[in-house]
DRENDO-1510 file (C-alpha; in Angstrom, 1 decimal, always signed):
<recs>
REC; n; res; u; v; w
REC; 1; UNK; -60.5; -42.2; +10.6 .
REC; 2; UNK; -63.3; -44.8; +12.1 .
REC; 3; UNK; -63.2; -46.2; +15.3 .
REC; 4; UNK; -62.2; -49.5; +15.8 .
REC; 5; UNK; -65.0; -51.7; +17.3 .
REC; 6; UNK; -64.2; -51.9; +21.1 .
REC; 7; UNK; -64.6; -56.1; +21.5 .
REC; 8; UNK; -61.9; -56.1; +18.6 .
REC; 9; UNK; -59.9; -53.6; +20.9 .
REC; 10; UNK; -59.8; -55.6; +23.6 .
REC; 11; UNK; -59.8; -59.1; +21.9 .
REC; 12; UNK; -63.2; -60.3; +22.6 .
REC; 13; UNK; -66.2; -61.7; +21.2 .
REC; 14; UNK; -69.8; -59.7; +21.9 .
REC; 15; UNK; -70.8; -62.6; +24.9 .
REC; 16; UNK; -67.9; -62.1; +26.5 .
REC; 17; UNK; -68.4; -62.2; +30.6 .
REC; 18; UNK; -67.4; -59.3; +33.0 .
REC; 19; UNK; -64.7; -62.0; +34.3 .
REC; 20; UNK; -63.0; -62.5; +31.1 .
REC; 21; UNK; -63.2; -58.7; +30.0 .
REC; 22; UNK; -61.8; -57.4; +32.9 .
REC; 23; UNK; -59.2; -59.7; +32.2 .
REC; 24; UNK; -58.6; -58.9; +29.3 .
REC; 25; UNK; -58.3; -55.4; +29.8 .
REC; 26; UNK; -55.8; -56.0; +32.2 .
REC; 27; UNK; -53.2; -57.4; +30.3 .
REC; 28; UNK; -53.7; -54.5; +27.8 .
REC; 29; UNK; -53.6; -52.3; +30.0 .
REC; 30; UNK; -49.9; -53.3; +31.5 .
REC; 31; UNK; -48.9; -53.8; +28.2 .
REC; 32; UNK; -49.2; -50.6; +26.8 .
REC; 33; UNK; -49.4; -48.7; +30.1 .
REC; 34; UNK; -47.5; -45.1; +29.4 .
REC; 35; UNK; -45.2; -45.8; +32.8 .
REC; 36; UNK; -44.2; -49.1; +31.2 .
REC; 37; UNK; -43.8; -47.2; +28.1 .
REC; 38; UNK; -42.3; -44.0; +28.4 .
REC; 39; UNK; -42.7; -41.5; +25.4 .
REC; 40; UNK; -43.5; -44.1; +23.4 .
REC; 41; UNK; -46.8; -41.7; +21.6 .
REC; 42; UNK; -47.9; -45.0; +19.6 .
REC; 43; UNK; -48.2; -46.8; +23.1 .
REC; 44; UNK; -49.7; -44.1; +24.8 .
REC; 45; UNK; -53.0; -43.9; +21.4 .
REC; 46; UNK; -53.2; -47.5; +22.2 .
REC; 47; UNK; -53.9; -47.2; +26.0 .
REC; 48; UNK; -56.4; -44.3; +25.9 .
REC; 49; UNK; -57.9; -47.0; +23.1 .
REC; 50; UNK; -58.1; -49.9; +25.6 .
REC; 51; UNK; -59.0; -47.5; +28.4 .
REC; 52; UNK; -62.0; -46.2; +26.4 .
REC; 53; UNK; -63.5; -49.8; +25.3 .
REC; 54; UNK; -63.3; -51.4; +28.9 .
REC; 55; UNK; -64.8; -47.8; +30.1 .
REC; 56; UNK; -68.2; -48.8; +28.1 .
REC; 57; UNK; -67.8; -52.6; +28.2 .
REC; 58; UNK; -67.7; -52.6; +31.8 .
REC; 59; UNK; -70.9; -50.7; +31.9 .
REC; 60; UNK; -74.2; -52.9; +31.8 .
REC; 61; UNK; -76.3; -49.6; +30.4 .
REC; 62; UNK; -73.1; -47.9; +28.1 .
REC; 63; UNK; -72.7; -51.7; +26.7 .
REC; 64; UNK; -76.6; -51.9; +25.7 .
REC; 65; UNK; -76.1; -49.1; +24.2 .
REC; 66; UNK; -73.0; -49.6; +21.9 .
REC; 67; UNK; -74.5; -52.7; +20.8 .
REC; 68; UNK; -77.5; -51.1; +19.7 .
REC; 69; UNK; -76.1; -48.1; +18.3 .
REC; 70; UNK; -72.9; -48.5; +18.1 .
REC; 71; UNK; -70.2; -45.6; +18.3 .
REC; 72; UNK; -73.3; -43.3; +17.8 .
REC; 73; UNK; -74.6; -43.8; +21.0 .
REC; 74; UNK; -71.7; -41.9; +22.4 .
REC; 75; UNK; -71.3; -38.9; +19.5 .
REC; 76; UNK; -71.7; -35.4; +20.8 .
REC; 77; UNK; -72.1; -36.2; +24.7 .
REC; 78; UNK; -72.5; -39.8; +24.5 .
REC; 79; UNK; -74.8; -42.3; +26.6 .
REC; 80; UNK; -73.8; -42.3; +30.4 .
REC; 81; UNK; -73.9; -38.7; +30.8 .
REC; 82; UNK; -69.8; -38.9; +29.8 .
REC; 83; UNK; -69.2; -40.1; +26.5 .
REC; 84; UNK; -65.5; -39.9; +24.9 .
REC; 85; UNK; -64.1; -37.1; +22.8 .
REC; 86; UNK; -61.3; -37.2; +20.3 .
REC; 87; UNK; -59.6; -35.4; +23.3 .
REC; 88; UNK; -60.0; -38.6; +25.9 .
REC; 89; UNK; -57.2; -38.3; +28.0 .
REC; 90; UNK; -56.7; -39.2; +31.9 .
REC; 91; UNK; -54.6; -42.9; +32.1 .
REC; 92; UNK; -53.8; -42.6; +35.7 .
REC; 93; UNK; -50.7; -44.7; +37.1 .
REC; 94; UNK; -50.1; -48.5; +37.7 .
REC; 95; UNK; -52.2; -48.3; +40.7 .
REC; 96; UNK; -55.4; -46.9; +39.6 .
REC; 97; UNK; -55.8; -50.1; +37.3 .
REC; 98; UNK; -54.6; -52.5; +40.3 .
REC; 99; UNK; -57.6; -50.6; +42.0 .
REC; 100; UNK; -60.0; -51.4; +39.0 .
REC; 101; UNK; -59.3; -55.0; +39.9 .
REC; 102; UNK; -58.6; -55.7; +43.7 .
REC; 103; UNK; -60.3; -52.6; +45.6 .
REC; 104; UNK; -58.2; -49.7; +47.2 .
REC; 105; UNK; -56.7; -51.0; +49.9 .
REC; 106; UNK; -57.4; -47.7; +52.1 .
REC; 107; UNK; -61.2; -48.0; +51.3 .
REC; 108; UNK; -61.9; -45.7; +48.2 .
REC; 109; UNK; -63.4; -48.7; +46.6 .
REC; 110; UNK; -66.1; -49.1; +48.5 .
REC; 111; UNK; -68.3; -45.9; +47.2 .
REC; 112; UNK; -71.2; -47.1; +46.1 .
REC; 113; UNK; -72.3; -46.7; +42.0 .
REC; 114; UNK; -75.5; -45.5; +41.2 .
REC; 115; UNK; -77.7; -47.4; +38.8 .
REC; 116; UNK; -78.0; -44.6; +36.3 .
REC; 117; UNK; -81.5; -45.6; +33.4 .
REC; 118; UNK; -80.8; -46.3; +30.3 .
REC; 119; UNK; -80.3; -43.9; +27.2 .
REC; 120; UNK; -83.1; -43.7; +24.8 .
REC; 121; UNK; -82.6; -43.0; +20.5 .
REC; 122; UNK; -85.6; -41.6; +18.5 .
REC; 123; UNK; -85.0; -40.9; +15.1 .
REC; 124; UNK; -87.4; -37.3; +13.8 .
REC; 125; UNK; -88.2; -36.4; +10.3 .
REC; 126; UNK; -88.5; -32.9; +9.8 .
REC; 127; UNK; -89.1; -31.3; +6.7 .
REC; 128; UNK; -86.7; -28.3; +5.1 .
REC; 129; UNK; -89.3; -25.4; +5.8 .
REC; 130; UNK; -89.0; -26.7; +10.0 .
REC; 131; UNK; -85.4; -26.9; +9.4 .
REC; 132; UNK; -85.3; -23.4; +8.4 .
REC; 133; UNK; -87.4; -22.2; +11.2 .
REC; 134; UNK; -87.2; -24.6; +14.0 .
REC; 135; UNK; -90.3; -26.2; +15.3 .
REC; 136; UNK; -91.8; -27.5; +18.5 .
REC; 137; UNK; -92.6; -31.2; +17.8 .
REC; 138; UNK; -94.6; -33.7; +20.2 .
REC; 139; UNK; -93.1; -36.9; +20.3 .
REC; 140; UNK; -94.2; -40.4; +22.0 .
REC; 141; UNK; -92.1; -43.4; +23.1 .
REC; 142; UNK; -92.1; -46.5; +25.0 .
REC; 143; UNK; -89.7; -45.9; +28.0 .
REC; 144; UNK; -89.5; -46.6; +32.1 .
REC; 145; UNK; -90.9; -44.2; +34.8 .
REC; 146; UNK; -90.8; -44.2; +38.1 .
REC; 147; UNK; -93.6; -46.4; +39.7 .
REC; 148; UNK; -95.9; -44.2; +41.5 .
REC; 149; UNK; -97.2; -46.6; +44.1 .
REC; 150; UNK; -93.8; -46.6; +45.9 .
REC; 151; UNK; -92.4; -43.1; +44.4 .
REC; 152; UNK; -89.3; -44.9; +42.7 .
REC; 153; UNK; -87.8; -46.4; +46.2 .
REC; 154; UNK; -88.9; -49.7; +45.2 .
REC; 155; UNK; -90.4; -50.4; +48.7 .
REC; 156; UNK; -94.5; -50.4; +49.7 .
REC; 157; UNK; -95.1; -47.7; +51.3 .
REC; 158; UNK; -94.2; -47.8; +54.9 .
REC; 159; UNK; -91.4; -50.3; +54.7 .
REC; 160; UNK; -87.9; -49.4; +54.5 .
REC; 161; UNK; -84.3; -50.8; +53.3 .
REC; 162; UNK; -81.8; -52.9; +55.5 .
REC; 163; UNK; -78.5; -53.1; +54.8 .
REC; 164; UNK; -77.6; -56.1; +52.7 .
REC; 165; UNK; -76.2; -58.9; +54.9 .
REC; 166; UNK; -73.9; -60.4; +52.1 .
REC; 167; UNK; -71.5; -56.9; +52.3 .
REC; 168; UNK; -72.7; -55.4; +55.4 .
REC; 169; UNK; -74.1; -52.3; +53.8 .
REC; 170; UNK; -70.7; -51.3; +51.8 .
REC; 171; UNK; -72.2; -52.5; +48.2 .
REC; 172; UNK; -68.8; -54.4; +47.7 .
REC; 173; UNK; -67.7; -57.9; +48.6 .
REC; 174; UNK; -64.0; -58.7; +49.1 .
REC; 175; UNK; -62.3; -62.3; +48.8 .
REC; 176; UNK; -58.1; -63.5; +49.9 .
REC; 177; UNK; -56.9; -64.7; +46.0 .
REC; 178; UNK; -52.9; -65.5; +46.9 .
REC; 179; UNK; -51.6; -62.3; +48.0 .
REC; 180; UNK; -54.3; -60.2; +46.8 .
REC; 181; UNK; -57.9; -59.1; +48.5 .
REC; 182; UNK; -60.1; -59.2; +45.3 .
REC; 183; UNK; -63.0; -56.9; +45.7 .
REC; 184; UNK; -66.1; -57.3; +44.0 .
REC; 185; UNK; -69.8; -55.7; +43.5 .
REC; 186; UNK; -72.3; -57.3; +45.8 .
REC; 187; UNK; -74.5; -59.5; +43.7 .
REC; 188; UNK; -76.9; -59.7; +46.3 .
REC; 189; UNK; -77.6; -56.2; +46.0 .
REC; 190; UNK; -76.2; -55.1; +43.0 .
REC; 191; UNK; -73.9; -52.8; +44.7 .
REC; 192; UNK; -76.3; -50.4; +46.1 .
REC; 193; UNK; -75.6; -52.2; +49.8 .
REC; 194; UNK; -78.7; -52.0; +50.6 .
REC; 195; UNK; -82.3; -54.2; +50.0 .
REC; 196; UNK; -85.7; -54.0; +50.2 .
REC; 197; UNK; -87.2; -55.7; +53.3 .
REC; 198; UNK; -90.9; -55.3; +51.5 .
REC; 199; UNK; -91.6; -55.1; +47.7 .
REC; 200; UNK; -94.0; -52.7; +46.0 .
REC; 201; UNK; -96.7; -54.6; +44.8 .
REC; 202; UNK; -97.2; -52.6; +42.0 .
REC; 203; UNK; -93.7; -52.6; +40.2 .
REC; 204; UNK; -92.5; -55.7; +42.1 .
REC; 205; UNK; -89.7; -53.7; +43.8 .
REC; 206; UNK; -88.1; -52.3; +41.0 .
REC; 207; UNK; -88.9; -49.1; +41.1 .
REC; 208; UNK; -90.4; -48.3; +37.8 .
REC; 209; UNK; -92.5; -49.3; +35.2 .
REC; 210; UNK; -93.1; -49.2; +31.6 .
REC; 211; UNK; -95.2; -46.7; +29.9 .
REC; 212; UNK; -95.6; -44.6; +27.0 .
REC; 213; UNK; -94.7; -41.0; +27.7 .
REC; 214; UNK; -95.0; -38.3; +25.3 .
REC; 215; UNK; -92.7; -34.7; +25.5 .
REC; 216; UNK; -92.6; -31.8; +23.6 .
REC; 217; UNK; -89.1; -31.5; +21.7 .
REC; 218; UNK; -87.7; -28.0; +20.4 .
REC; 219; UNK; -85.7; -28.4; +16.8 .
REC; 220; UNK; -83.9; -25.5; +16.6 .
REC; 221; UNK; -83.1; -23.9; +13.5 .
REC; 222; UNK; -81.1; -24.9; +10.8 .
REC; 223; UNK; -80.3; -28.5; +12.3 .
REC; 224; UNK; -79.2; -30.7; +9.7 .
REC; 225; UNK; -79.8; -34.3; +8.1 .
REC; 226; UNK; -78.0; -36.7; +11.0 .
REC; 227; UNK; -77.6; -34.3; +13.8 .
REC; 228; UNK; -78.1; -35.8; +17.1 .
REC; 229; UNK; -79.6; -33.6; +20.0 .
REC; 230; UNK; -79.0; -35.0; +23.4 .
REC; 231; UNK; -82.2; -34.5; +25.7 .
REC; 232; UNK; -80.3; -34.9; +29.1 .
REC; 233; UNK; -82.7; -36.9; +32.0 .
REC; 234; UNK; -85.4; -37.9; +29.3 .
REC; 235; UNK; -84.3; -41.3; +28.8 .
REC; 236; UNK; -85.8; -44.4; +31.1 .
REC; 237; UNK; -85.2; -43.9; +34.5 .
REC; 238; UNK; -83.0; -46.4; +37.0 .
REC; 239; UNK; -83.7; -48.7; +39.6 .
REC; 240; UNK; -84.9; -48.0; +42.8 .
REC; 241; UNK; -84.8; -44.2; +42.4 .
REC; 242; UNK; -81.9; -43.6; +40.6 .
REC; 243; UNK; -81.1; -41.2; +38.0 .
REC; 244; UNK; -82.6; -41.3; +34.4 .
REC; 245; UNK; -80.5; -41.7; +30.7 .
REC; 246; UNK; -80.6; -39.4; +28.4 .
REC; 247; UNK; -83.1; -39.1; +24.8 .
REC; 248; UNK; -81.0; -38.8; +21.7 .
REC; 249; UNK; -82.9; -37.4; +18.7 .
REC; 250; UNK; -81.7; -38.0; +15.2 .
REC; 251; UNK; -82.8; -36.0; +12.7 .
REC; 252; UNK; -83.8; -37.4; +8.8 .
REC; 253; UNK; -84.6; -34.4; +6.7 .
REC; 254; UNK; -87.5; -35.3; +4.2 .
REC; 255; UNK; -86.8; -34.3; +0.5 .
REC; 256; UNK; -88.4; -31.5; -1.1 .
REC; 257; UNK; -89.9; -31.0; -4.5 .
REC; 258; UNK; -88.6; -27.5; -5.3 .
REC; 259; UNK; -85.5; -27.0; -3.1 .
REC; 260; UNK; -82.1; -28.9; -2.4 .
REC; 261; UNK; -79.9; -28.6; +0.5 .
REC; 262; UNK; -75.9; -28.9; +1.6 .
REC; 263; UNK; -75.0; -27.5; +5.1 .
REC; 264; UNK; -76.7; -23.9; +4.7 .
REC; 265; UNK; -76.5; -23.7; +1.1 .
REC; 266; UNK; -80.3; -24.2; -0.9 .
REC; 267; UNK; -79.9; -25.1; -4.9 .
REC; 268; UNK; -83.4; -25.1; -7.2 .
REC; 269; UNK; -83.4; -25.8; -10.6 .
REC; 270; UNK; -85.9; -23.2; -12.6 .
REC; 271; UNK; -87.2; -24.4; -16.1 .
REC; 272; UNK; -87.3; -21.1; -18.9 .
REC; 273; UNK; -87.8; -21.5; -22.5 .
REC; 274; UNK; -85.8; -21.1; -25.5 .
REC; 275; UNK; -87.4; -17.6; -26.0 .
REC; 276; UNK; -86.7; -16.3; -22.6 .
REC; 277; UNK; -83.4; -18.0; -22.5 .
REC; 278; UNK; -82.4; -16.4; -25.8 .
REC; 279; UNK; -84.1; -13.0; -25.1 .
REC; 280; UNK; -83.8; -12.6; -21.5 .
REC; 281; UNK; -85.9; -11.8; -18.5 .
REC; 282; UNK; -87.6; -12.1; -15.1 .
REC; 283; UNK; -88.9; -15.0; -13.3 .
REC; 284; UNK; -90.6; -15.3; -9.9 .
REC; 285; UNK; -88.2; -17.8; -7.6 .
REC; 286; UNK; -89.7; -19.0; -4.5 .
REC; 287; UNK; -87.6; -18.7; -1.7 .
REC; 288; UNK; -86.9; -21.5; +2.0 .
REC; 289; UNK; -88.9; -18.8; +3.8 .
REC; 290; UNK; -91.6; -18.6; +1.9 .
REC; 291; UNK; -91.1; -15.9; +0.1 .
REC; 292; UNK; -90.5; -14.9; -3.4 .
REC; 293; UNK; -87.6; -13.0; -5.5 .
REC; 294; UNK; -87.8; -11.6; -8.7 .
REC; 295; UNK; -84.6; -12.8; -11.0 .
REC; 296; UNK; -83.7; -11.3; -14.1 .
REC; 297; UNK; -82.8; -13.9; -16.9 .
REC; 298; UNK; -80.0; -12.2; -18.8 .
REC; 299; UNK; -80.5; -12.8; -23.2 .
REC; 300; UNK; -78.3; -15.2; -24.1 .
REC; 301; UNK; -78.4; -17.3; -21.1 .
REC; 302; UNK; -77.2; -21.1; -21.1 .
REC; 303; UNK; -78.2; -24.4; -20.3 .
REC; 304; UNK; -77.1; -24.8; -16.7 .
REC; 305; UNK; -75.8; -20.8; -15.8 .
REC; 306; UNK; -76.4; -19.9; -12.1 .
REC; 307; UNK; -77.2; -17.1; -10.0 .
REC; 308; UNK; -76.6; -16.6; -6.4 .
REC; 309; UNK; -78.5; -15.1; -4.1 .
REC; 310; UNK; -77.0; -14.1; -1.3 .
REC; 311; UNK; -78.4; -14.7; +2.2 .
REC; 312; UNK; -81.6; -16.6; +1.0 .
REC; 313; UNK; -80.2; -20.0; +1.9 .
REC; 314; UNK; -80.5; -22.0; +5.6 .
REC; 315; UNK; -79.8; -20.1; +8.7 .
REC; 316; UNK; -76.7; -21.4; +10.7 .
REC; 317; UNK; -77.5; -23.1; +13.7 .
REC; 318; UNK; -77.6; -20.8; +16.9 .
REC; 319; UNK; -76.7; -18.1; +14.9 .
REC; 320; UNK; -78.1; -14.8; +13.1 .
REC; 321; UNK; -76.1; -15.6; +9.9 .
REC; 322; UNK; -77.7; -17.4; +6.7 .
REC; 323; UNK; -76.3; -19.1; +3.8 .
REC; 324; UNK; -76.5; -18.6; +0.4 .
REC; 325; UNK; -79.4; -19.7; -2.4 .
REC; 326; UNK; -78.2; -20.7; -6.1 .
REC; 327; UNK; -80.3; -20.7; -9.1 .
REC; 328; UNK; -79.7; -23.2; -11.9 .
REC; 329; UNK; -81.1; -22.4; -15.2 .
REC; 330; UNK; -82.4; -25.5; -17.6 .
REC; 331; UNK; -83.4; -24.6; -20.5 .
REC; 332; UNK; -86.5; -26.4; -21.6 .
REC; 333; UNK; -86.7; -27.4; -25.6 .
REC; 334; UNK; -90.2; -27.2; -26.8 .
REC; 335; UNK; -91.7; -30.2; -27.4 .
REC; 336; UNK; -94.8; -31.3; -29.8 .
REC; 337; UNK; -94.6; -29.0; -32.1 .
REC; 338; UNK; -96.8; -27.8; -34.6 .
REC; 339; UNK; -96.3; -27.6; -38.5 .
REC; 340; UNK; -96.8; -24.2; -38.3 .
REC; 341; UNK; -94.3; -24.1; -35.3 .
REC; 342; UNK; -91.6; -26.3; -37.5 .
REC; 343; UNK; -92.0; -24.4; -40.2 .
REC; 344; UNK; -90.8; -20.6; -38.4 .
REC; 345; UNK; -88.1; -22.7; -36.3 .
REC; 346; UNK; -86.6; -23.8; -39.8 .
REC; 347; UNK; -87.0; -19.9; -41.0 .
REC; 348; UNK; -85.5; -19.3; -37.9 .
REC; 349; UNK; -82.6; -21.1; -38.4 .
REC; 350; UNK; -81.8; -20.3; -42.0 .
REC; 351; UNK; -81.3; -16.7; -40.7 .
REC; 352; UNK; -79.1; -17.9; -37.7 .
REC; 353; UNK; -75.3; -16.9; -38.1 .
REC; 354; UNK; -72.3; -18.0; -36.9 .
REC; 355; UNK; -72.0; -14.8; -34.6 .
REC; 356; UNK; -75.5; -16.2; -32.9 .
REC; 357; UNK; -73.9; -19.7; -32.3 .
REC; 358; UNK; -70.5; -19.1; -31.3 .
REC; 359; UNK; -69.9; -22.5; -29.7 .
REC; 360; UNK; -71.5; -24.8; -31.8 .
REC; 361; UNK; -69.3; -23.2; -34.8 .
REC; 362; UNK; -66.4; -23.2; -32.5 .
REC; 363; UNK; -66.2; -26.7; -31.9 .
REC; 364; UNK; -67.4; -28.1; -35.9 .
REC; 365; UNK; -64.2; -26.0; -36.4 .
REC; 366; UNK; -62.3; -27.6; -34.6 .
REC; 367; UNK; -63.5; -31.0; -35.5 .
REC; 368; UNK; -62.5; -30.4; -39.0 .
REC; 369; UNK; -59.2; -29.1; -38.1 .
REC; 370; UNK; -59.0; -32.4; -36.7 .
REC; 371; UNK; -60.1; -34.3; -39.2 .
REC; 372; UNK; -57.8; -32.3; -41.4 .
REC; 373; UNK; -54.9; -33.0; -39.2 .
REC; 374; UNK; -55.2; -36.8; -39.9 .
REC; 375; UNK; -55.5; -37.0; -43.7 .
</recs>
């Protein structure tokens, strides 16, 4: 089953502000809560569901990210280093979502969050014969690096930070609502609690810049159309210093003019006449790996018969085993014929029994009986 789109989890639209989301997810969240719930297994799917949409919401980089790609930016991994599994557990108690919202009172809110870079997606064609070996590709993408002038601290060099005078060097503001402290990320510093006294000129304090970096990717062998390789710490890095994203290759196979491919199996179709169909023989098969094997074409083959060949299809991936190749026979009716050539087919025929077309005078049988049947 698909996953629901998280802004229909949580009942909002796509320009929905952090205000109203964490709201939101609030009232979820006490609603189907599994202490307010207690075995209730229906309750419990619909929390980890909440809990898992608000997770990536909440986050500026994992949001980017699921608008962009949607739920594939999180598959095998996910963006953020983290990602979800069908396995997502860990709903904590009433407290840990009051703690989401107001601060812990005892100070466990106040760590300070990195600014982790953005994940990256490149989508890589590869072609069956790299498939089947695996291949060293260079690839080349716009991302952000860190700025060299100031080494990624976002300051010219020399100068330092201060602590940010709007939350004292904690990275988190707090603020009386009723009976409640509300506690908030400093938006003067964006929670890091601290700011740059003087600016690198050549990246204007950010940290990085922009730039087109190329990398050497391995594809190892017997990926498959769609799978998606996560390349941890080669995505764009983060502010001021701060940790990179992650690359996500996906892999397009290209089609191929002699073979076809499901999983680790490889099908090719081989053309024969009607004389080696009817009297039988060998034909040379090319194999993935570049190779060739020697069939032997039984007489009286059919239209469509196969032959397997065992171990002569795709390897499986990190593994020594392969899969299998299968051979479909199409028998190829001559065409543009001579007189000459007419003239022995129709010879040919008139000495044709009904012991050397069993089927054909199998089924005209039966269509008589059923004519028969009806009169």
């Amino acid at each position: 089953m698909s996953k629901r789109d998280y802004y229909d989890v949580l009942g909002v639209t796509k320009d929905v502000d952090s205000s109203s989301l964490k709201s939101a997810y609030r009232k979820l969240a006490m609603q189907f809560h599994p202490d307010k719930n207690p075995g209730d297994k229906n309750a419990e799917k619909n929390f980890k569901e909440v809990s898992e949409a608000y997770e990536v919401l909440s986050n500026d980089e994992k949001r980017q990210a699921y608008d962009t790609y949607g739920h594939d930016a999180f598959a095998q991994g996910g963006a953020g280093g983290g990602g979800f599994s069908d396995g997502f557990s860990g709903f904590g108690s009433f407290s840990d979502i009051f703690e989401d919202f107001f601060g812990d009172m005892g100070g466990r809110g106040n760590q300070r969050r990195e600014q982790r870079g953005q994940d990256l997606k490149y989508e890589i064609d590869i072609d069956i014969r790299e498939a089947y070996t695996g291949i060293k590709k260079e690839i080349s993408f716009d991302t952000l690096i860190r700025c060299d002038g100031c080494s990624g601290s976002g300051s010219e060099k020399g100068s330092g930070l201060k602590d940010c005078g709007a939350c004292g060097g904690s990275g988190r503001t707090r603020a009386s609502q009723g009976f409640f402290t509300v506690e908030r990320t400093c938006s003067a510093c964006g929670g890091a609690g601290q700011v740059i006294t003087d600016p690198c000129s050549s990246c204007n304090g950010e940290g990085r810049r922009r730039k087109n970096r190329k990398i050497e990717v391995n594809i190892p062998a017997g990926v498959e159309d769609g799978s998606r390789i996560r390349l941890s710490g080669e995505g764009a890095v983060g502010p001021n210093g701060s940790s990179p994203g992650d690359l996500y290759l996906f892999v397009s196979m290209l089609d191929h003019p002699i073979f076809d491919r499901d999983g680790i199996q490889i099908y090719c179709n081989v053309p024969i006449s009607v004389v080696e169909a009817s009297l039988g023989g060998e034909v040379d098969v090319p194999t993935v790996s570049g190779g060739k094997v020697k069939v032997k074409i039984p007489a009286g083959s059919q239209n469509g018969d196969q032959f397997k060949l065992n171990g002569k299809g795709m390897p499986t991936i990190r593994s020594t085993s392969f899969g299998d190749m299968v051979i479909t026979i199409n028998v190829e009716i001559p065409k543009n014929l001579s007189d000459n050539q007419k003239r022995l087919l129709k010879e040919f025929n008139e000495e044709l029994s009904q012991k050397n077309n069993p089927e054909s005078t199998g089924f005209f049988t039966k269509v008589k009986d059923f004519w028969d049947g009806l009169t």
